[in-house]
N, C-alpha and C positions, 0 to 999 in steps of 0.2 A: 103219222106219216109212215111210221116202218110197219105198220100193219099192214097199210094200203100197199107197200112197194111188194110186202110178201106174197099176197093177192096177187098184184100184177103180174112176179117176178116165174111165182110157182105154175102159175095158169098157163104162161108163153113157153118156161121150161118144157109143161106137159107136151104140148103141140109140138113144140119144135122136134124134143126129143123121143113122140112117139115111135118114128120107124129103128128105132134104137130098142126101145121096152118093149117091143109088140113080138121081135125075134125071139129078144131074151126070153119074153114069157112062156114064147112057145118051145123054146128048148128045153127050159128046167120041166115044162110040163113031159116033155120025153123023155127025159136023164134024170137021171140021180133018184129020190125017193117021188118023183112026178106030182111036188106040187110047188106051184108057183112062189105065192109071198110065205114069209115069216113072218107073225106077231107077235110082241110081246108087250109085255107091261114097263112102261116107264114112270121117274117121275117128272111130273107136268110141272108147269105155272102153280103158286100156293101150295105146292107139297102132291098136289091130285093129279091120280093113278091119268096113265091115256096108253091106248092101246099105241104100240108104234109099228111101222109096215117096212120090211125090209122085201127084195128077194131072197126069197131062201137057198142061202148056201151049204147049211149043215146039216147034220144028221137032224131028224125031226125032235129028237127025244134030247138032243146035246145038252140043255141045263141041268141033265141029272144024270149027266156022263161025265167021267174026270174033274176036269175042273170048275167045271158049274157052267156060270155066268162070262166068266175070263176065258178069253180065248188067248192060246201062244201057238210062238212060230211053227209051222210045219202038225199043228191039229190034227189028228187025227179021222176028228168028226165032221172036219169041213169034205165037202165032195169036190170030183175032179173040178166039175166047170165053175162049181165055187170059189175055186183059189184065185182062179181068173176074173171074175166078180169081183171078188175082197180084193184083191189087187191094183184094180184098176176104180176102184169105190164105185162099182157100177150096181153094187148091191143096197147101196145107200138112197137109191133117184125115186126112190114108190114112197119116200119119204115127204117128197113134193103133195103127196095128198095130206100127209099131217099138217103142212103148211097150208095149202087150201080149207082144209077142215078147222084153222086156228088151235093147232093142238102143240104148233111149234112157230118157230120164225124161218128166218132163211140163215139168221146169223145170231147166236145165243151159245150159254153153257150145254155140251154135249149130254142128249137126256140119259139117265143111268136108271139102269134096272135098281129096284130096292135094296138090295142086298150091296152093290157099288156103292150108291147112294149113301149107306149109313156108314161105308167106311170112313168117308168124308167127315172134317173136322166140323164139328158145330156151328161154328161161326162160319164156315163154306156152304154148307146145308142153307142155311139160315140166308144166304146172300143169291144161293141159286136159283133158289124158289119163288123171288125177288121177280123175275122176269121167263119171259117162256122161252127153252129148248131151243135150240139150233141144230140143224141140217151142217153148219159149220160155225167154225168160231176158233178163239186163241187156243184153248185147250185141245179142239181136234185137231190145230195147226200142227201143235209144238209134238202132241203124242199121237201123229198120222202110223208111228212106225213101233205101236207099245205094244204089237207080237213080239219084235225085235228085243226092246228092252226087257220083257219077261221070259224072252230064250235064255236057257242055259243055269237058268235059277232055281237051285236045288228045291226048292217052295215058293212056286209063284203067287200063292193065294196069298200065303204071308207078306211075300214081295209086292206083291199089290197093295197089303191093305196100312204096311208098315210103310211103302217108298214111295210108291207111284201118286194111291190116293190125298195123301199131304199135300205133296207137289201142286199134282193137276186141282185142287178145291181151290191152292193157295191162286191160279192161272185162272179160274172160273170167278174169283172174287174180283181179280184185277180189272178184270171183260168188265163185268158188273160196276165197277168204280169206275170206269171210263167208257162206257157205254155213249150211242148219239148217231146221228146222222153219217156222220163221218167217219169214225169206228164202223159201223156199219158196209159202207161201200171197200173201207181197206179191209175188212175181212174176208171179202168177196175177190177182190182184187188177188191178195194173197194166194189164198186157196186155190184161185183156178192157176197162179203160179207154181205153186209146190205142185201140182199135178200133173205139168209138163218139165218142171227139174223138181224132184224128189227130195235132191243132194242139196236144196237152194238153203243157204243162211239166211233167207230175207226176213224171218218170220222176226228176227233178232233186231233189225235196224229196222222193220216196219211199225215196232210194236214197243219205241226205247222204255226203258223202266220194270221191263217184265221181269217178276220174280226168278230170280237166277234155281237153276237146279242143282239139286242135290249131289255132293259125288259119283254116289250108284247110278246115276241117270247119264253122268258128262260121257262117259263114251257111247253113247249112242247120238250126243247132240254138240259134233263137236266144234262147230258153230258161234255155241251162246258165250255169252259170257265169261 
């Protein structure tokens, strides 16, 4: 059934939302480094690689600038009409074809480049790969704003790989454990909420039980628990 809804959900997306992608495309293709999408490597369903498709915000060459893979607040490498993209998750929507391609869902664990991927705890690894990728889900809910929490930290990769990726595996396992039909549409539900209140606590009383955060993380969420 969630196959089926993502077929349906990402196909009417496309249509509906063309005269919105068709702009964009044409702008990036005349700003910034003048190409359209981003690809990269994620990981899939079973552990296997899938190309994934963003528009492209950043510098072309960015994963082997600064910070790698992690991006923070106020980057460097992102371009002007990118910030506005990243901002508004308008950079996220070419992702509808990984969902039409079955490379993702509409609602799963956010897919991570390799290198994110292994910071994750074993047993989170091991539960992610359980099911395919999300375009959204609890983990993109709760860290919609992880520029924010990796601002101002004297080592964010550290800060990443020591605070954040614990965390967000322990929030991708919970998805995973209570996964279904219904999980499903209040992820949906959610999402297109926090997109028009940013500042919303819902994700806390739509989602009870969710692994509470770390100290380091509570001032950016302060909301939970």
């Amino acid at each position: 059934m969630q196959r089926i809804l993502d077929i349906l959900l990402s196909a009417l997306a496309l249509l509906v939302l063309s005269p919105l992608l068709v702009p964009t495309a044409v702008i990036l293709l005349l700003t910034g480094e003048h190409h359209v999408f981003y690809t990269q490597e994620r990981v899939g369903l079973g552990g296997k690689p899938f190309r994934l498709y963003k528009f492209a915000t950043m510098l072309k060459d960015s994963p082997n600038i600064g910070t790698g893979t992690i991006t923070v607040k106020n980057d460097p490498r992102i371009l002007p009409f990118g910030r506005l993209l990243r901002k508004t998750k308008l950079n996220e929507l070419p992702q509808l074809l990984n969902i039409l391609f079955g490379d993702m869902s509409v609602v799963g664990p956010r897919p991570q480049t390799r290198r994110c991927f292994d910071a994750f705890p074993a047993r989170s690894r091991a539960a992610i790969t359980t099911v395919r990728p999300g375009l959204s889900g609890v983990g993109s809910i709760v860290f919609r704003d992880e520029e924010e929490a990796l601002h101002g930290q004297a080592d964010p990769i550290r800060f990443y790989d020591e605070v954040i990726a614990p965390y967000k595996g322990s929030l991708e396992e919970w998805y995973v454990a209570h996964q279904g039909l219904k999980m499903y549409v209040l992820v949906i539900f959610v999402t297109a909420w926090v997109v028009l209140r940013p500042d919303s606590g819902i994700v806390w009383r739509a989602f009870p039980g969710l692994p509470e955060p770390p100290p380091e993380l509570r001032r950016n969420r302060p909301h939970a628990p």
